[in-house]
Backbone as CSV, one residue per row, in Angstrom:
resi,resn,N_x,N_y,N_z,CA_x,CA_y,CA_z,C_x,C_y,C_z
1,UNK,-15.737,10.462,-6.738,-15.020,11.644,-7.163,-13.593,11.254,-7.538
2,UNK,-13.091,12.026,-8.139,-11.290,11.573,-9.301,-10.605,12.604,-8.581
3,UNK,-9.804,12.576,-7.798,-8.956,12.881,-7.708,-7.754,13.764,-8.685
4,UNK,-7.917,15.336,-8.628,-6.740,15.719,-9.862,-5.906,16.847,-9.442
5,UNK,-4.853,16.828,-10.226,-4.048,17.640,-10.021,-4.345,18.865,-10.782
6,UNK,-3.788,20.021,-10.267,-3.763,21.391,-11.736,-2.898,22.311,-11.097
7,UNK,-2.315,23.165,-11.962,-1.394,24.144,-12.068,-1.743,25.147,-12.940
8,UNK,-1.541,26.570,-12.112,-2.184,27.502,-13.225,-1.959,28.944,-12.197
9,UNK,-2.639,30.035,-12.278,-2.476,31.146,-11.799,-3.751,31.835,-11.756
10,UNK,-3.842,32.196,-10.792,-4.963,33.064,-10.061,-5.114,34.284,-10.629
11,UNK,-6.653,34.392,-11.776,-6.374,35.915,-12.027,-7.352,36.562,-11.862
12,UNK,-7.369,36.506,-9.888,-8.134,37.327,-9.307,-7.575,36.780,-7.857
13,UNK,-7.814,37.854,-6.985,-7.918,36.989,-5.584,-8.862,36.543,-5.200
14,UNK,-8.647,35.431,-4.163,-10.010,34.367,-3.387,-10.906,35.208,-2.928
15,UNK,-11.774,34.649,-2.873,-13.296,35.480,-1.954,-13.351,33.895,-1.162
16,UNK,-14.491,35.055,-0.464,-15.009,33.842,0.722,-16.540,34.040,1.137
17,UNK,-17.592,32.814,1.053,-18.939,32.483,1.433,-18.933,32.214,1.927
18,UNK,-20.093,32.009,3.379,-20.392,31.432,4.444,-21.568,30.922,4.056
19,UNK,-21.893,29.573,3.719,-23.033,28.531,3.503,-23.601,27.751,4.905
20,UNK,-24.183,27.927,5.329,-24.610,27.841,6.900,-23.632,28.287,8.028
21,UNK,-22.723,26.917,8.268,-21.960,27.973,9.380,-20.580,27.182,8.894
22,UNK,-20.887,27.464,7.429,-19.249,26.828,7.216,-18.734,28.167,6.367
23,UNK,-17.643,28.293,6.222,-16.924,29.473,5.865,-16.037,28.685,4.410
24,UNK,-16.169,29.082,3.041,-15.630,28.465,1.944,-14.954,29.796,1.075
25,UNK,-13.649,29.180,1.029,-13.106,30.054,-0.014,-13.080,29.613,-1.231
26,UNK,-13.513,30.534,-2.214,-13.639,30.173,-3.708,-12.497,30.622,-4.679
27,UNK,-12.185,30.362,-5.555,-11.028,31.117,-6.533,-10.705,30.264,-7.805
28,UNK,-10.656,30.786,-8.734,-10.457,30.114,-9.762,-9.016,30.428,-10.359
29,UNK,-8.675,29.256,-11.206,-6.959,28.746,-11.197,-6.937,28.710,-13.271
30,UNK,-5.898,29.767,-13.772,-5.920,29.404,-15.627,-5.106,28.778,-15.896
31,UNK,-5.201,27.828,-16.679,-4.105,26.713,-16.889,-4.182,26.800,-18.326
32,UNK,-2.875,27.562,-18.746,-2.462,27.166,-20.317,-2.067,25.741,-20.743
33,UNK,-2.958,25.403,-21.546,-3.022,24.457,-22.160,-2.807,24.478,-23.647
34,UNK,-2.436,23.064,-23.952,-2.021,22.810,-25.191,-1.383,21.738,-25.572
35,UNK,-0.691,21.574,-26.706,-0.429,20.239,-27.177,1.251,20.252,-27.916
36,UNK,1.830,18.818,-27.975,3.030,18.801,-28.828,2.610,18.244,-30.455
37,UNK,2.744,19.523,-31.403,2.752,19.213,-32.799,4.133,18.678,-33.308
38,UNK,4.611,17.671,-33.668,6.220,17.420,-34.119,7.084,17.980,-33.279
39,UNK,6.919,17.553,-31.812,7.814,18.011,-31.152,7.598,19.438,-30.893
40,UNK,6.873,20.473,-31.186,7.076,21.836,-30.757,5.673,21.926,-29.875
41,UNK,5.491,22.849,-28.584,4.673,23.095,-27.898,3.708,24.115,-28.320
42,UNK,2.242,23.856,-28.926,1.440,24.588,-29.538,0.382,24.826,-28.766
43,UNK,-0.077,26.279,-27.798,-0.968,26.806,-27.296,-2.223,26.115,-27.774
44,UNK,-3.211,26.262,-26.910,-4.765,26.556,-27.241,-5.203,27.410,-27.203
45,UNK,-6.086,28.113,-28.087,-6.209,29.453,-27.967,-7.181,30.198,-26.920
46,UNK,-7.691,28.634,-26.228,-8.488,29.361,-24.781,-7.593,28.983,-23.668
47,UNK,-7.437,29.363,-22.722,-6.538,28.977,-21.441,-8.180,27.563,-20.512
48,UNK,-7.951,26.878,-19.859,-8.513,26.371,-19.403,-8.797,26.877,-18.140
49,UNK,-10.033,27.063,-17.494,-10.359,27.648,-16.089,-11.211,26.641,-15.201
50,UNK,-10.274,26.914,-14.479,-10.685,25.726,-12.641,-11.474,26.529,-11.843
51,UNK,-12.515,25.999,-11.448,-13.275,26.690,-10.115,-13.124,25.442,-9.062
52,UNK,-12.246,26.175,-8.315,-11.720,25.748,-6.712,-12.395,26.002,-5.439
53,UNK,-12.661,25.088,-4.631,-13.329,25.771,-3.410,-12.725,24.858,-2.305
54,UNK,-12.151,25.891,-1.251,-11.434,25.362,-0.081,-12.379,25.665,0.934
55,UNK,-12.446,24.272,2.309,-12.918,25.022,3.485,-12.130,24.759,4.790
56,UNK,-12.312,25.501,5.404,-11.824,25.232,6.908,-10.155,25.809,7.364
57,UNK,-9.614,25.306,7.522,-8.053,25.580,7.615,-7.708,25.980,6.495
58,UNK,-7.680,24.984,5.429,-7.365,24.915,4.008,-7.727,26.360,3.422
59,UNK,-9.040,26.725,3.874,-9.485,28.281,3.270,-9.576,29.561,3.549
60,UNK,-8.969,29.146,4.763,-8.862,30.309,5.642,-6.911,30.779,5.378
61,UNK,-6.542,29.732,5.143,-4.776,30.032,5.221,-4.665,30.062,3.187
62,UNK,-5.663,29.750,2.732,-5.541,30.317,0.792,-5.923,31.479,0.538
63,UNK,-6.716,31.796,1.689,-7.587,33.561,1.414,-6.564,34.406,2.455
64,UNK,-5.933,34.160,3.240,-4.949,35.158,3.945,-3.647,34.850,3.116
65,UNK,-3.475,33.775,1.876,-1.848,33.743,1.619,-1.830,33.675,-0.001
66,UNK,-3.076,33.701,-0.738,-3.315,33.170,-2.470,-3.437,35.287,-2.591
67,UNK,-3.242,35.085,-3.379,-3.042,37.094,-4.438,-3.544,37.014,-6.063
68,UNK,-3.943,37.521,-6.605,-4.257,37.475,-8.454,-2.985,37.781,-8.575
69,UNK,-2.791,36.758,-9.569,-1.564,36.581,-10.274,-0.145,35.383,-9.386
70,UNK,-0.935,34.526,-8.547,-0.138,33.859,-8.029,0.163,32.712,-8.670
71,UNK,1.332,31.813,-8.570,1.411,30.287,-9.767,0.999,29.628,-8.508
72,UNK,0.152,29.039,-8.887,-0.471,27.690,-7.490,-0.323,26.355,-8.310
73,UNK,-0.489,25.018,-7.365,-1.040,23.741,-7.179,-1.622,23.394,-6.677
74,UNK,-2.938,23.260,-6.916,-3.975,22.374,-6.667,-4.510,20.845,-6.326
75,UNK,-4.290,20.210,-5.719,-4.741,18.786,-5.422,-6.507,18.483,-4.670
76,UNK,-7.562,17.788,-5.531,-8.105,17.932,-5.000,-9.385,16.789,-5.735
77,UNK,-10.624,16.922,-5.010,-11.897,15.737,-5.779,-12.465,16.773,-6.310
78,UNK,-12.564,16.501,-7.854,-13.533,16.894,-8.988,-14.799,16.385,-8.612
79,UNK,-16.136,17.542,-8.691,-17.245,17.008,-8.940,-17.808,18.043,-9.742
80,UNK,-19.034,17.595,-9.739,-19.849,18.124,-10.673,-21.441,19.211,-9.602
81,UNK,-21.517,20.629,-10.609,-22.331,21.252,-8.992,-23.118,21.589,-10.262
82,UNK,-24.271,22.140,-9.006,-25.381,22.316,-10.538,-26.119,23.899,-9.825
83,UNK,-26.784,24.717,-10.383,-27.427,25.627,-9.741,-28.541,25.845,-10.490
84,UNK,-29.460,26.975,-10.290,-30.784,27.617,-10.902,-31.853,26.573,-10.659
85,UNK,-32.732,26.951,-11.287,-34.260,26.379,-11.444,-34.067,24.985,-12.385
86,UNK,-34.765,24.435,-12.221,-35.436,23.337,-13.016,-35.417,24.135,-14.425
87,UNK,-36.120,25.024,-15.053,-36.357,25.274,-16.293,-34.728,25.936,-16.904
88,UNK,-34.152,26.430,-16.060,-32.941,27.122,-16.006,-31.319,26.611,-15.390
89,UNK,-31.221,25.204,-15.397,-30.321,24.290,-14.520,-29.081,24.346,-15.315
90,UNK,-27.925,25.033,-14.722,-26.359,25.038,-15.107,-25.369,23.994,-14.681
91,UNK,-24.788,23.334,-15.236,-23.770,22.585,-14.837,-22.401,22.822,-14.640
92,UNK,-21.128,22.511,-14.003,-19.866,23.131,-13.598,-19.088,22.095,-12.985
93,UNK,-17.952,22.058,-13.178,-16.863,21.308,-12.772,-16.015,22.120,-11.697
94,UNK,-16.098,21.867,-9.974,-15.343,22.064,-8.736,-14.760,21.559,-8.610
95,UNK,-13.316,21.924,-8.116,-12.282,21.296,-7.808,-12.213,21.482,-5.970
96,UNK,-13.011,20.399,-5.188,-13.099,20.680,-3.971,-11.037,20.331,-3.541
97,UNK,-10.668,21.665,-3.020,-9.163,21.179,-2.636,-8.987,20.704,-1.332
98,UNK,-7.520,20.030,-1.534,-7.150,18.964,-0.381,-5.565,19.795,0.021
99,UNK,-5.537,20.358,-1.098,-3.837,20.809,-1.018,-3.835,22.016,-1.506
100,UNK,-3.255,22.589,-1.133,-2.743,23.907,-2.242,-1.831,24.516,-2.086
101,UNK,-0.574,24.833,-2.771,0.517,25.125,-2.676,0.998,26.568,-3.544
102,UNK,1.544,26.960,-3.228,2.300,28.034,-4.529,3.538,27.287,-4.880
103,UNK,3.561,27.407,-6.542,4.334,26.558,-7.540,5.675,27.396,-7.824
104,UNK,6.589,26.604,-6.956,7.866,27.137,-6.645,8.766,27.105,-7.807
105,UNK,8.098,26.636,-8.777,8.855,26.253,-10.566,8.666,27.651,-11.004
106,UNK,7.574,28.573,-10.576,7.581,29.909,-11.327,7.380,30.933,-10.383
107,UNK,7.451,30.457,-9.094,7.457,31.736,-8.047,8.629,31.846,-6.879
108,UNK,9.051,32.572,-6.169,9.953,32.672,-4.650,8.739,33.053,-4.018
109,UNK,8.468,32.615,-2.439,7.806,32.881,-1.585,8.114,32.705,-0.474
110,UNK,8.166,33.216,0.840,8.234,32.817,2.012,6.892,32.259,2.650
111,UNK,7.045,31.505,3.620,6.060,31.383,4.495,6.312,31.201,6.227
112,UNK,4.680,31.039,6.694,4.465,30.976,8.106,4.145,29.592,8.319
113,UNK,4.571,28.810,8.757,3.872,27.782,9.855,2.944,27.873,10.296
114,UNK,1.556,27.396,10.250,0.952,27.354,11.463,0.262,25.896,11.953
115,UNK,0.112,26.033,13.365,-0.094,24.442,13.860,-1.644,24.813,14.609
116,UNK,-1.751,23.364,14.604,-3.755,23.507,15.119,-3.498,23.864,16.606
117,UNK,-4.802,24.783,16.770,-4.977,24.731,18.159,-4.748,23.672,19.227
């Protein structure tokens, strides 16, 4: 798995699945993208979309502190997930996270501390 970074904004809040007896928060992250034409910064006309999934500490403190419309950072291993049937099989790019921050370049926020049991 690659290791990547992303920056982008939440435009929705996290949900959360319980897949046996693990508890995963999901949320996806839009990252405007685009390119330098002669020096000037030229949009793409699709925004790029991350599907993120945190567990444990990590997802429990993104689903009590992430909101739609928040600027986040993401650090985390890219893989690849697949779902449906054999005749019907989808492919998708997860960004399992390691980090996640709110991106203090476009937001003010306070926070809480918290330490492990």
């Amino acid at each position: 798995m690659s290791t990547r970074t992303i920056t982008g904004n939440l435009p929705a809040d996290p949900e959360q699945i319980t897949v046996g007896s693990i508890q995963i928060t999901k949320f996806r992250v839009i990252e405007n993208t685009g390119d330098y034409w002669r020096g000037e910064w030229v949009a793409h006309d699709t925004p790029t979309t991350h599907f993120v999934e945190a567990r444990f500490e990590l997802g429990q403190n993104a689903l009590g502190s992430l909101n739609k419309g928040d600027a986040v950072i993401v650090i985390g291993a890219e893989h690849t997930k697949s779902w449906g049937d054999d005749t019907n099989r989808q492919y998708g790019r997860v960004l399992q996270a390691h980090h996640i921050g709110l991106d203090l370049a476009r937001a003010k926020s306070g926070t809480t501390i918290t330490t492990p049991n």
